[in-house]
N, C-alpha and C positions, 0 to 999 in steps of 0.2 A: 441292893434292890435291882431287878432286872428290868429295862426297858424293853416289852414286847415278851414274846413265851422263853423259859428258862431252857435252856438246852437239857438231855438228860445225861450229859455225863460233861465233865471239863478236865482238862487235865491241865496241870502245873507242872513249869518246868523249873528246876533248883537251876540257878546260873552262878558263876564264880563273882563274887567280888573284886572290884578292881577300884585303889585307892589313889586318892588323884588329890597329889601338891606340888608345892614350888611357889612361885615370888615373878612377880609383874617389873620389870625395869623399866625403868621411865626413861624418854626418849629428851624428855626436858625436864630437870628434877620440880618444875612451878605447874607441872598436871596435876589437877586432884583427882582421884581417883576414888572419890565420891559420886556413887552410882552407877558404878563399872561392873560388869557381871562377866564369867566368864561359865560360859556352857556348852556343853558334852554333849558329840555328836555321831552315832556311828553311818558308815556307809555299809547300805547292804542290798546286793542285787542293781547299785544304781540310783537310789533312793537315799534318803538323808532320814535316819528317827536320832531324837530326839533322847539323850539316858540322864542326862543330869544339869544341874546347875552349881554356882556358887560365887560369892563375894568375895572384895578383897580388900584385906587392912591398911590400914593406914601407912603401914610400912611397905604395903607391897605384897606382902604373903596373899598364898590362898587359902583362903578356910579352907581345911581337905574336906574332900565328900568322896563317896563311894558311888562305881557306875556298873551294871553287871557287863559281867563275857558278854559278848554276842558273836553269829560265827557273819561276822563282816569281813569289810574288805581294806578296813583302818580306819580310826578315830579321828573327827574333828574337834578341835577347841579352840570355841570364837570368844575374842574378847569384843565387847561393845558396852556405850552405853555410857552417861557420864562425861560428855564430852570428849571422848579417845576415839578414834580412827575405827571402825570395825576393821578385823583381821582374822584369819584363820590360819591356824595351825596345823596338817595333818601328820601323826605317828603313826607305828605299827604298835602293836599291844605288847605288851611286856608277857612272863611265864604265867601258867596258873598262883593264885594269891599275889600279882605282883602289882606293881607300884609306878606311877606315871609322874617324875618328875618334871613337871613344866619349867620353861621358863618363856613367856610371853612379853613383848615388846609393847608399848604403848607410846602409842603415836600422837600429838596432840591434832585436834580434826580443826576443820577450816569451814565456815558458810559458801554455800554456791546455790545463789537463788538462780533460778529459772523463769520468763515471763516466752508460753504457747502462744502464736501471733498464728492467722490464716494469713491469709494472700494480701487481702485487704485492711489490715491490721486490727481485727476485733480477735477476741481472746479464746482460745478454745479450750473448753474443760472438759475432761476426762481421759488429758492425753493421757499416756505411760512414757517415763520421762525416769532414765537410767542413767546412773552413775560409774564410771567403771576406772579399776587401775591395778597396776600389778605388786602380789603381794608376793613376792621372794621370784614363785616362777607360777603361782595361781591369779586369778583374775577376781580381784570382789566385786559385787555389786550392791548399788543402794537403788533401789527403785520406788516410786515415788507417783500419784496422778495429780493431774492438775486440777485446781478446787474451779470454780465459776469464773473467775478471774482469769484464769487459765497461768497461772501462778502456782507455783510449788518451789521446795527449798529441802535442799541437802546439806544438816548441819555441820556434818561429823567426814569432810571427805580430806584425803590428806595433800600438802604440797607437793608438784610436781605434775608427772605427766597425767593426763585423764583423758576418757571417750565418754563421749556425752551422747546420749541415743533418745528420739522423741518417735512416738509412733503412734497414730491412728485411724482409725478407719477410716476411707475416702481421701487418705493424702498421703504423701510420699513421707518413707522412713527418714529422719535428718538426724544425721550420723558427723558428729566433729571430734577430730582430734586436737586439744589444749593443752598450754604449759599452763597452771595454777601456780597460782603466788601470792595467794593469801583470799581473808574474806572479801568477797566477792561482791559490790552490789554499784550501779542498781541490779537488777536482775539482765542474767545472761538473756538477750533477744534468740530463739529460735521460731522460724518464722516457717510452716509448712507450707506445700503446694499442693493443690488439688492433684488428685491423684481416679484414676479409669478402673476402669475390671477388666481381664482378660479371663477368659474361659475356653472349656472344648474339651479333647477328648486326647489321650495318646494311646496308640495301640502298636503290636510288632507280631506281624502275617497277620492281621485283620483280628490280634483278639486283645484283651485290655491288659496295661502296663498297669504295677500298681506302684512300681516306686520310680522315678525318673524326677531331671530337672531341666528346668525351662529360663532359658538365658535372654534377657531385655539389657538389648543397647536401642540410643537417642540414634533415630536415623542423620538428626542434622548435627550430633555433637558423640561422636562413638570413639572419644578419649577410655583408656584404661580406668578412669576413678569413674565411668560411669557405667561400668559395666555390674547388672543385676543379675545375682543368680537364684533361683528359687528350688529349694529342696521339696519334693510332694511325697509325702511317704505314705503308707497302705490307702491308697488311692481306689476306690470304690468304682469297678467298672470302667477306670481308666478314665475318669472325670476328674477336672482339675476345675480349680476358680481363685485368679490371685485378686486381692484388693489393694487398689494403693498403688496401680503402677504408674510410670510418667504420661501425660494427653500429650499428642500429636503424634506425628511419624516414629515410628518402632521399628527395628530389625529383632526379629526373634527365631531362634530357634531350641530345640530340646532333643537331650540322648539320656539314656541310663544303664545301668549296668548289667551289661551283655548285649547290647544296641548301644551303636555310635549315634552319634551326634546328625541329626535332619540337613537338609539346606535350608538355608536364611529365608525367612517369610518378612515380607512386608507390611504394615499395619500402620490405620491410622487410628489411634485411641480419642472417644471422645468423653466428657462427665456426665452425656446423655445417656448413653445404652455403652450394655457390655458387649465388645471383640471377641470374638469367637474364632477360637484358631486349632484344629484338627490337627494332630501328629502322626506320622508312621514312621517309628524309626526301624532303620535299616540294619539288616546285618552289617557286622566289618568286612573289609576287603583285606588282604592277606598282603604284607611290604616284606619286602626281599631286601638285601643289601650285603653290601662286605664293611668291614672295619678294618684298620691299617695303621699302623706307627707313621706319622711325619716324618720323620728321619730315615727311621729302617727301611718302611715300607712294606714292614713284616706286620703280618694279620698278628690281630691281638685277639686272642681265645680268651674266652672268659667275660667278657665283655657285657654289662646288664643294656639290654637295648628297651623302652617304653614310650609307648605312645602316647602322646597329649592330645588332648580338646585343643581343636584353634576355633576363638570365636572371632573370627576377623579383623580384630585391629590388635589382637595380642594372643598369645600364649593363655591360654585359661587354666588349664591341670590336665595333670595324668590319669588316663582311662587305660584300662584294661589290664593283660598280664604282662610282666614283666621277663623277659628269656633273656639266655647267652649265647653268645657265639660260641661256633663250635672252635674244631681246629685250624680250620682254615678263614677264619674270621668272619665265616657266615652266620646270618640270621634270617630267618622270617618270624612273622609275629602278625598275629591277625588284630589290626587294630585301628585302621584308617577308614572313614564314611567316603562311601563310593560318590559322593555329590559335595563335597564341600573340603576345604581344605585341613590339613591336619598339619604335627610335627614328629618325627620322629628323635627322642633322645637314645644320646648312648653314653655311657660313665664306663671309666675303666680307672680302677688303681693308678694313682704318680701322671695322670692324664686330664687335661680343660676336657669339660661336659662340650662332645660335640654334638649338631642337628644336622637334622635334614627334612627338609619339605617338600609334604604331597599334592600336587594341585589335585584343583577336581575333577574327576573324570571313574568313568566308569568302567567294569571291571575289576577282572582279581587272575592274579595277582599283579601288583605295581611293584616295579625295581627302581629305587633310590641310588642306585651305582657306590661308588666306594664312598664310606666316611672315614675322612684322614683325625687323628686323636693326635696331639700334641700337648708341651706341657702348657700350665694354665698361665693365664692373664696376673697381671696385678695392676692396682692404682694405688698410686701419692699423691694424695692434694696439701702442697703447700702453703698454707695463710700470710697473708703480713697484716698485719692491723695495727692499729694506735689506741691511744687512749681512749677513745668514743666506741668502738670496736675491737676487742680484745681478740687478738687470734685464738686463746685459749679459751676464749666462749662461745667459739663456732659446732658446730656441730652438721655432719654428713651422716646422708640414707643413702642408699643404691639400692636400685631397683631393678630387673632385668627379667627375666625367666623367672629367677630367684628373687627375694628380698634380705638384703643385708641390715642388721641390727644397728639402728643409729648409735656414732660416738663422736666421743667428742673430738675434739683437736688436743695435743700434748703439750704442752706449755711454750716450746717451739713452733707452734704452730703446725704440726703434722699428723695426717690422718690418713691411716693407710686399709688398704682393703685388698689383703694378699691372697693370692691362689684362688681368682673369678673367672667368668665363664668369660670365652672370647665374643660378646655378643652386642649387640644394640643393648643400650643404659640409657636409666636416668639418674641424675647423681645431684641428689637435693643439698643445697648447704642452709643452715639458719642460724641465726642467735635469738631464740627462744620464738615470741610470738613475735617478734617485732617486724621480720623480712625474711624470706625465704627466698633463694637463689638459685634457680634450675639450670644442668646444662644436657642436654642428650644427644650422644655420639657412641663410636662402636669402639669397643676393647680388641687390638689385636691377638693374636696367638701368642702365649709363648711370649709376649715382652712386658716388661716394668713403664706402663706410663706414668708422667708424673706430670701434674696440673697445676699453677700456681695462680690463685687467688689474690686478689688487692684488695683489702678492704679500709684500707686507710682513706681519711677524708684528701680529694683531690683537689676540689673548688669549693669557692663559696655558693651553693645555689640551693636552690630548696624548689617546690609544685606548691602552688596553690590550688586546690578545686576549690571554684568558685560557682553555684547554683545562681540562678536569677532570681532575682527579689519574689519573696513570697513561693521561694521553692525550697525545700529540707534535704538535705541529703540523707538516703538510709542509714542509719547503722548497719555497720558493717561493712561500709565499701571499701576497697583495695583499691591504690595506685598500681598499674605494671607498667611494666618498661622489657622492650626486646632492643638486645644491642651486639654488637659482637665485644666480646670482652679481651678487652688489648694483653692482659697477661697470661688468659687461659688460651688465645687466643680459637675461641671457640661460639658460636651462638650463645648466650644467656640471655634468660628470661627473669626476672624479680619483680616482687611484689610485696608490697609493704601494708598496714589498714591505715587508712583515712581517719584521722582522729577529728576530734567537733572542732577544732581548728580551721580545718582543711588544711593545715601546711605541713608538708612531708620532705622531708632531707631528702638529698639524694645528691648530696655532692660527691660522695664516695664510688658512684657508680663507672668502672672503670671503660669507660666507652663511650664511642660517636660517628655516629650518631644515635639518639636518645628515641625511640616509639616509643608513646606514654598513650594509656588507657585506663581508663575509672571505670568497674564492675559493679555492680550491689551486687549485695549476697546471693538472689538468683545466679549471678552469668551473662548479665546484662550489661551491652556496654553504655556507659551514660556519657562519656567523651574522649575525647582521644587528641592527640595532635603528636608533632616531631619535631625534635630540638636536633636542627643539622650539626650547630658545633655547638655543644654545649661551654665549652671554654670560653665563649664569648655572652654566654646568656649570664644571668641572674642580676643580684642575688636572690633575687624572686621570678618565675614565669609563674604566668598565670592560667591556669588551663579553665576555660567553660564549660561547665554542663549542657551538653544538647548538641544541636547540630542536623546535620540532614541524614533521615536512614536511606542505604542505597540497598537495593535488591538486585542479585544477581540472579539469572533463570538461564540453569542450563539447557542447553538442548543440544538435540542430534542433529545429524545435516540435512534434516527434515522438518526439524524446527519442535520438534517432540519432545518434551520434557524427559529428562535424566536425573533418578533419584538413585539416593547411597554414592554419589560424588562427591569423594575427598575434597574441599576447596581452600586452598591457602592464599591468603591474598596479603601484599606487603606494598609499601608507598614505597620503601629503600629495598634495593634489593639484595637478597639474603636474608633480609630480619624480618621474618616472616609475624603480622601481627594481628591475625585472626584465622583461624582455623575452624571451618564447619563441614555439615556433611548436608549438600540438598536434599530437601525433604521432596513427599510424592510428590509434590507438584514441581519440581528441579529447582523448588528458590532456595536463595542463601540470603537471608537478611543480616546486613552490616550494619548495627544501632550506631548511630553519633559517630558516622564514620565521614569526614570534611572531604579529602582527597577528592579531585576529578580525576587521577588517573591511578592506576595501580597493574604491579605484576601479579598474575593470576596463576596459580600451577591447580592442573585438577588431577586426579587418579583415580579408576574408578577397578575395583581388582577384578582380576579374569578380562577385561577391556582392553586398559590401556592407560596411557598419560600425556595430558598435554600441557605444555607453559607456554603462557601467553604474558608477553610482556611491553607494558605502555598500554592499556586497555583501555579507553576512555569508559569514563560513566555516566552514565545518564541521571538525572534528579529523581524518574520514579524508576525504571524497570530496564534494566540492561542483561540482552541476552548474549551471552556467552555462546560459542559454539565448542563441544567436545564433540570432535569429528577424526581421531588421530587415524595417520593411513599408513605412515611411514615404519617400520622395523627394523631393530640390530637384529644383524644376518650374520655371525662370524664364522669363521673354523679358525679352533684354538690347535697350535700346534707346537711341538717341541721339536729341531729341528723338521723332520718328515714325522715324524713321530707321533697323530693325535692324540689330546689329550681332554679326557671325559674327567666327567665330576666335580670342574668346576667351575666358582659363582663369579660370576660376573657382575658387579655393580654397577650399573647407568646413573648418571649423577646429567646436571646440565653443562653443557658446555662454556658456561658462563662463570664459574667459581661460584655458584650461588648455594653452592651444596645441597642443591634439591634431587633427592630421591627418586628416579622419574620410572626404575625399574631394577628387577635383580633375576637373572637367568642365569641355565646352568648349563653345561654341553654333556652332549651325549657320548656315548662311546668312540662314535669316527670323530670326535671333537668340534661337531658344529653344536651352537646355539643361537637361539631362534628366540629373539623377545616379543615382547606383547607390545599392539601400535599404539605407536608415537606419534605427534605432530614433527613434522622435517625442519629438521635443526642439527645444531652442533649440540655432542655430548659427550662425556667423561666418560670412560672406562675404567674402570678400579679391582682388582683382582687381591685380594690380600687374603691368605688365608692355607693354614697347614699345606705343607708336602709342595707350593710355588713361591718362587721368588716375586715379591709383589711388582706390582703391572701399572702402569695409571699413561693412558693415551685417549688422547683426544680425534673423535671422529668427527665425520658428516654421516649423516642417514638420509635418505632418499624414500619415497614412497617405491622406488623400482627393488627396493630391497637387496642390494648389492650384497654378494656374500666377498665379505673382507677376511681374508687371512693374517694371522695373530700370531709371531711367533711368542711362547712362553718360555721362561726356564723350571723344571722342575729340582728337585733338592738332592743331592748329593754328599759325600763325605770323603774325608782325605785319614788315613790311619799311618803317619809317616814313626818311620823308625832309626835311630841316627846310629853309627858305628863308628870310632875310630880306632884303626889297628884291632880289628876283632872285635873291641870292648865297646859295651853298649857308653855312649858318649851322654851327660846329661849336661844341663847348662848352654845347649847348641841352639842358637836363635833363628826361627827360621820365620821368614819372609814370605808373604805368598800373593799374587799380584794378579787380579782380574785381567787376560789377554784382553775378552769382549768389551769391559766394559773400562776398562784403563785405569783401574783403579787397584790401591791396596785395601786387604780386607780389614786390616785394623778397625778401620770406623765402622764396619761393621759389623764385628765382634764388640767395640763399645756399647754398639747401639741393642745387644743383645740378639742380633738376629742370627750369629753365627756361633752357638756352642764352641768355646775350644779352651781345652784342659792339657798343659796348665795354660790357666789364663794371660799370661805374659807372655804365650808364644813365645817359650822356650824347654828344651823336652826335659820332661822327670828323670827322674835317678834309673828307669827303667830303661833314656832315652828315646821316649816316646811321646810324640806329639797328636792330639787329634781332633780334627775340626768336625762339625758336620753344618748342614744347611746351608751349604754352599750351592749358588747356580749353576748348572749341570754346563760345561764348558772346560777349555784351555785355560792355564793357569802357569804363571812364572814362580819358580819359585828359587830364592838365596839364601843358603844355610852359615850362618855365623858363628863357626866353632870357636868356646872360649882359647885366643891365645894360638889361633890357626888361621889358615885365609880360608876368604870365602868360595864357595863356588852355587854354582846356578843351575838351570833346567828348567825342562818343562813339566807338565802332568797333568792329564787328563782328569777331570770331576766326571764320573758318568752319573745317570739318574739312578736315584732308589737303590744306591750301595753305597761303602764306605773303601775307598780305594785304598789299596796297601802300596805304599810305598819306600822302599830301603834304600838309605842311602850310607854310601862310606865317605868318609871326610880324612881328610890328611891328621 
């Protein structure tokens, strides 16, 4: 029977038969697989239909069924149903008449209720509320809405990792990553937050974009995990409208493909009315540059060079095309926004991913001067644990540019992460949900660091969060703590959840002094305090809930409010224990924050940096002044020699290891940083083709240009003879004039290539170092079974000096 008029002609199409069996193995032989279906799926064009079904026996087998040809793009077959895991399977087809032996896995599945909470904890029904986890190398999902209750339940999902995703209109997306370890209840609390609309228009030369995206960071918290990015595709007139974005202060901006990236717009989102925010994106501006070996200092041809999105507080992705260097190890590459900052990558074969960065400024073309490529980084984090803490149950992420696949620790306790980019890291450790362990610092060039972890219990002491009578603690809050950690000897951050207890171990935490602070799951601090020596506290502290909030309000030396200011504020200095970003109005609110005094460092980019340290506070409103006047002013030099292209890291002059600036020199080799408040500060130079640098200045608001002698890198190609005959086995010695030292320990330390590594010549008689500081050098050759003799020789820059020597 026809629904509606009968067409006057139909055609049928004869398709091949395709027979489809095999046998279900059970992952736990105590699954029934009573009620288990398994059905047949093809893909075609992108799209999922639907060809067949079937059951399976008591032993495992499939009933076969038959599915026709289709000219797809490969077959799915999901097992579900019955209490088993859903899972999918994708093949390619077998020949004409052929035959699909399966063999499908069956998982036994686990409960994971869900209870939707708003702000103020009444229930909200009709979220969309997703399940998700990885199935070989695909991603399943079980998705799910919340009934009136605002409750829902995923029966069937399996042990181990999972992403949990809740989404609804007027409130923000809440996105968690889980270890599962079994059925699950009460019900997992995910708790939304009201959420704004943003709207407007994007255009490029005045006419409508129809695919582009639109990036929202938190003006007063513009960390990586809170960066949103929103995809608009066939965009009607170049009209956009997002639902659901965060209220208060916004940094936003939007590019698409073939337009860069906007400058950063300011907004303040309210649950009132929708924000309205016009776009014009701009063509790219054209970056020039060379690329070069570290060592040789010979241009590398071939070289893939590609531009990234910067959205201000990180590396976002790669836009545009991708080119090589020629022969001379040039490039340009149109792909930088004339108004905002960008990065330039470059990869080359056996070489660390090097960068380079464009400030904002206008024009085209920008030169980026030489990127030196060297070989790449590595890390070893070493565990020790005990009983209560297994070294073998830790487990590390690294995050950088890139993201590295979490693993685990080896029964030794070691976890290694070879051939990484030389860059700023975060390098997460945890054992399961229980505590997670941060630390973030930069990977050199070219060397093997290795980091050793303690996690053995050290004292008896444990936190109490204690709330005031007739007050609840949320579900879900975390204890943190910022310490410096005596073994990695490096800033760490951890954090553990607050169970209905309130009492949290933390005798294992290898540091002291102790910053502690209690979050709810917002981000909100509910108390804080500092344990100076912990070795003397416990076996119980007690930490309060509450406290007095202090407000900081930056301003200018007009008294004018300052938004988008990095502000890190710490009671000890170095362990820095709140970190925000002033909103439009220039505040920074410190919830449950006790201190009357604190070190303050602000940064605000394209400005400037200041630290302020002993800051008194005020009980309501303490204004800060960011007024920096002072500049590093240098000229980098090798002897007379300028030397361009490289980075200078400004740090404080106080060991606090705050970041206060990074500049780079130009050709005649001055650099010229962004204003400072006048103070003492660290210089730090570490990076391909110099020998690393670390000197402590003064900077002055008169700007004084200080000169810098540098070394740049060099190599020694020695060859040994005795009586004619290439001599092997000849020990040679080689002794820093300048800096009075032998290079052994630096050859240990990996920073000086040399083969053979024993520093003694091959069967060929040949010895050869490289990355040596460009200088005089002593050097004693110890023939086996001969006397020694001695000499001098020159390292020059950027070659590898041949040297011949005859030996008795």
């Amino acid at each position: 029977m026809w629904r509606g008029a009968a067409p006057a002609r139909l055609t049928l199409t004869l398709a091949d038969l395709l027979t489809c069996a095999g046998r279900v193995v059970r992952e736990d032989p105590a699954i029934d697989l009573a009620g288990t279906t398994v059905r047949a799926f093809a893909r075609v064009g992108g799209a999922s239909k639907r060809l067949g079904a079937t059951t399976i026996a008591s032993d495992g087998r499939l009933i076969p069924f038959h599915i026709p040809r289709v000219e797809g793009e490969s077959y799915d077959f999901e097992i579900s149903g019955g209490g088993v895991v859903p899972a999918t399977t994708r093949v390619t087809a077998p020949g004409p008449g052929g035959r699909f032996n399966l063999e499908l896995v069956a998982r036994r599945g686990t409960k994971f209720p869900v209870q939707v909470l708003d702000p103020d904890g009444l229930p909200v029904p009709g979220a969309a509320v997703g399940w998700a986890w990885l199935n070989a190398e695909r991603v399943e999902w079980w998705r799910l809405g919340s009934d009136p209750d605002g409750r829902c339940e995923a029966d069937c999902v399996p042990v181990g990792r999972l992403w949990l995703e809740v989404t609804k209109s007027g409130f923000l997306p809440f996105r968690e990553e889980l270890e599962h370890s079994g059925d699950f209840s009460p019900a997992y609390e995910a708790r939304l937050e009201r959420g704004g609309v943003l709207r407007g228009r994007a255009t490029a030369n005045g006419e409508p974009v129809r695919e582009f995206r639109v990036v929202i960071t938190r003006s007063d918290n513009a960390t990586h995990e809170r960066i949103r990015e929103h995809l608009l595709n066939d965009v009607q007139d170049g009209q956009y409208e997002l639902d659901g974005i965060p209220l208060g202060g916004l940094a936003v901006f939007a590019f698409g493909e073939g337009r860069t990236r906007t400058a950063t717009r300011m907004v303040t989102v309210t649950p009132d009315a929708p924000v309205v925010v016009d776009f014009e994106l701009p063509a790219p501006v054209e970056v020039n540059g060379v690329v070069r070996d570290v060592l040789t200092h010979q241009p590398i041809s071939g070289a893939k060079v590609q531009s990234w999105i910067d959205c201000d507080v990180a590396v976002l992705r790669a836009w545009g095309p991708v080119v090589q260097t020629d022969a001379e190890g040039r490039f340009s590459i149109p792909g930088a926004p004339p108004d905002a900052r960008s990065t330039v990558e470059v990869r080359a074969d056996g070489y660390a991913t090097g960068h380079a960065s464009k400030p904002p400024m206008h024009g085209a073309p920008v030169d980026v001067g030489t990127i030196y490529l060297g070989p790449p980084a590595s890390l070893e984090v070493l565990v020790t644990g005990d009983d209560q803490i297994a070294a073998a149950d830790v487990h590390a992420s690294m995050h950088g540019s890139e993201v590295h696949e979490r693993r685990r620790a080896t029964p030794e306790g070691r976890i290694r992460f070879p051939e990484t980019r030389a860059e700023d890291i975060s390098l997460t450790l945890d054992a399961g949900t229980e505590w997670s362990l941060r630390f973030q610092f930069r990977l050199s060039p070219g060397r093997q660091e290795v980091m050793s972890v303690n996690t053995r219990r050290l004292r008896d002491l444990a936190v109490l969060v204690r709330a005031s009578p007739g007050i609840t603690l949320p579900t879900g809050c975390t204890l943190c703590a910022s310490y410096l950690c005596r073994t990695a000897r490096r800033p760490a951050s951890w954090c553990a959840f607050v169970p209905d207890s309130g009492l949290v171990d933390i005798g294992w935490l290898d540091g002291a002094p102790l910053a502690l602070e209690v979050l709810d799951p917002s981000g909100r601090s509910l108390a804080s305090g500092v344990l100076a020596d912990p070795d003397r506290e416990g076996p119980v502290h007690v930490l309060e809930v509450g406290g007095p909030d202090r407000v900081l309000r930056i301003v200018d030396r007009e008294g004018e409010p300052v938004s988008r200011v990095t502000v890190s504020v710490a009671r000890i200095y170095a362990i820095i224990e709140r970190s925000r970003m002033s909103d439009v109005d220039g505040s920074v609110r410190l919830e449950s924050f006790t201190a009357d005094r604190a070190h303050i460092h602000m940064y605000l980019q394209g400005k400037g940096s200041v630290l302020l340290r002993e800051v008194a506070l005020r009980r309501d409103v303490t204004d800060v002044e960011f007024d920096p006047r002072a500049r590093v002013h240098l000229r980098l030099v090798d002897g007379a020699d300028p030397t361009g292209g490289l980075v200078v890291n400004v740090f404080d002059g106080y060991g606090g290891g705050f970041l206060v600036d990074r500049i780079t020199s130009g050709a005649d080799g001055t650099a010229t940083g962004t204003l400072l408040a006048a103070d003492a500060y660290e210089l730090v130079i570490d990076q391909p083709g110099v020998w690393p640098l670390r000197r402590r200045v003064e900077v002055r608001e008169e700007a004084e240009l200080q000169t810098i002698q540098v070394r740049r890198l060099g190599g020694l190609d020695l060859r040994v003879r005795s009586r004619g005959a290439l001599l092997s086995e000849c020990a040679i010695q080689l002794e820093s004039e300048e800096f009075g030292t032998s290079i052994d320990a630096w050859c240990a330390e990996g920073r000086c290539p040399r083969t053979p590594a024993d520093g003694r010549t091959d069967a060929g008689g040949r010895l050869v170092v490289d990355g040596l500081p460009r200088g005089e050098y002593r050097w004693t050759a110890l023939p086996p079974g001969g006397e020694a003799m001695s000499g001098r020789v020159v390292v020059e820059a950027g070659r590898r000096a041949l040297l011949e020597l005859n030996v008795p």
